[in-house]
C-alpha positions as CSV (number, residue, x, y, z in Angstrom):
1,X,97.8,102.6,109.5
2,X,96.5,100.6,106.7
3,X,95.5,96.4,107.4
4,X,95.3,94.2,104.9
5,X,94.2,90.8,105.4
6,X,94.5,88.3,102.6
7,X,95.9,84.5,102.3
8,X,99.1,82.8,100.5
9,X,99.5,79.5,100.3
10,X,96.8,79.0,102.4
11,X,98.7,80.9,105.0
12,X,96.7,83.8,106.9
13,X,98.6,87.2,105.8
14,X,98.3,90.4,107.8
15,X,99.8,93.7,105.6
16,X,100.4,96.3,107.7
17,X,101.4,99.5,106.0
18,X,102.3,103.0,108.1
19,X,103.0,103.8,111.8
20,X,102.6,100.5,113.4
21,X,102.8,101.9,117.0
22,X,100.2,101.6,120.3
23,X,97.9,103.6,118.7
24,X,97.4,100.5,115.8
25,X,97.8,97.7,117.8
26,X,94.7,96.3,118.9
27,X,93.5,95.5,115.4
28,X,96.8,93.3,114.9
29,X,95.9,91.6,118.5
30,X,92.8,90.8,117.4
31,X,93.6,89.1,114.0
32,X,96.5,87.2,115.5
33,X,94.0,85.8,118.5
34,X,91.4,85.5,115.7
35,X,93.7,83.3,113.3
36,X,95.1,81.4,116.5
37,X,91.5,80.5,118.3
38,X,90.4,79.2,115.1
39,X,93.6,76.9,114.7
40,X,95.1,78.8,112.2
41,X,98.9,78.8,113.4
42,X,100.9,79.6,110.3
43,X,101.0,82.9,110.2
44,X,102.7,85.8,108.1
45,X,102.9,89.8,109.1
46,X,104.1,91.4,105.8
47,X,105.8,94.7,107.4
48,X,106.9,96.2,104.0
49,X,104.8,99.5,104.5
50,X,105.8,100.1,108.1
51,X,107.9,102.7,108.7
52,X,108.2,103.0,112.1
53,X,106.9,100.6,114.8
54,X,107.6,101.5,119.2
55,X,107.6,99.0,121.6
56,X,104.2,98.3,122.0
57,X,103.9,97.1,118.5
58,X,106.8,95.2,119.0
59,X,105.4,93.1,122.1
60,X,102.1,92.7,120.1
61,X,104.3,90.5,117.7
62,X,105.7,88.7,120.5
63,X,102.9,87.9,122.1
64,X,101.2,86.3,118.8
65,X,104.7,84.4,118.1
66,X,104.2,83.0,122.0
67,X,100.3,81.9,121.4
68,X,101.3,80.5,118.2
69,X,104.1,78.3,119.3
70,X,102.3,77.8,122.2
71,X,99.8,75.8,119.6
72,X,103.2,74.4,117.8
73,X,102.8,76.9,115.1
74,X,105.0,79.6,113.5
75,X,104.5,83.3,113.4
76,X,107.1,84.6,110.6
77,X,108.0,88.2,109.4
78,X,109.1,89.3,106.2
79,X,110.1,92.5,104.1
80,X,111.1,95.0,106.6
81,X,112.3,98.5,106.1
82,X,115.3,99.4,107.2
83,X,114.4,101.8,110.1
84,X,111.7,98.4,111.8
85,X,114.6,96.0,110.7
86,X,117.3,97.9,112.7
87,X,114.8,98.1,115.7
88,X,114.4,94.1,115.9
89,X,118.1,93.8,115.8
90,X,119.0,96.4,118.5
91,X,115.4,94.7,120.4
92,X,117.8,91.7,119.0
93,X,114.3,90.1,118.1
94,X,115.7,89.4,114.8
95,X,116.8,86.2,116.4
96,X,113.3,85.5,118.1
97,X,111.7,85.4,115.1
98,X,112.0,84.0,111.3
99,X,112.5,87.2,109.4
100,X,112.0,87.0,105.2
101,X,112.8,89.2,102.7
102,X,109.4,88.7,100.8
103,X,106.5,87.8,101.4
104,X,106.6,84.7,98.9
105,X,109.7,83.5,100.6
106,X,108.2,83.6,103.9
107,X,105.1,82.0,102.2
108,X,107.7,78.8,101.2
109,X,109.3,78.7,104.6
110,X,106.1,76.9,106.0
């Protein structure tokens, strides 16, 4: 899996493209407890090169969306394919989280 860390908005971005599945995760843990120790709490995971993601992956995202409200901050999603975006509404996480169709919409949502 591919990371790519950048900024929009001043909002910390993490671009994951690939298999996002156990096997990736601890990378994505540590940015998200990186971003959140440091007081960063507006956050964005830009999903539009994953593919396929398991259930590890999926409570990885959970747990950063807990630490960051836990810090009354926001961890949003945005362009999912269609396979990962069918997995969050069967996981019916699509309603636990704020879900964008770009990344520039998610950006404007803060």
């Amino acid at each position: 899996m591919e990371i790519i860390k950048s900024t929009n908005n001043a909002i910390p971005v993490l671009q994951l493209k690939g298999r996002f599945d156990a096997h990736e995760v601890e990378p994505v843990n540590a940015w998200l407890q990186e971003q959140v120790n440091q007081g960063r709490t507006k956050l964005l995971v830009n999903l539009e090169g994953v593919n396929f993601i398991d259930s590890t992956a999926l409570s990885t995202l959970v747990s950063g969306l807990k630490h960051c409200r836990e810090k009354n901050g926001k961890l949003y999603l945005c362009s999912l394919q269609q396979p990962v975006r069918v997995i969050f509404e069967l996981t019916r996480l699509d309603k636990a989280f704020d879900i964008y169709p770009t990344e520039a919409d998610a950006s404007r949502a803060f």
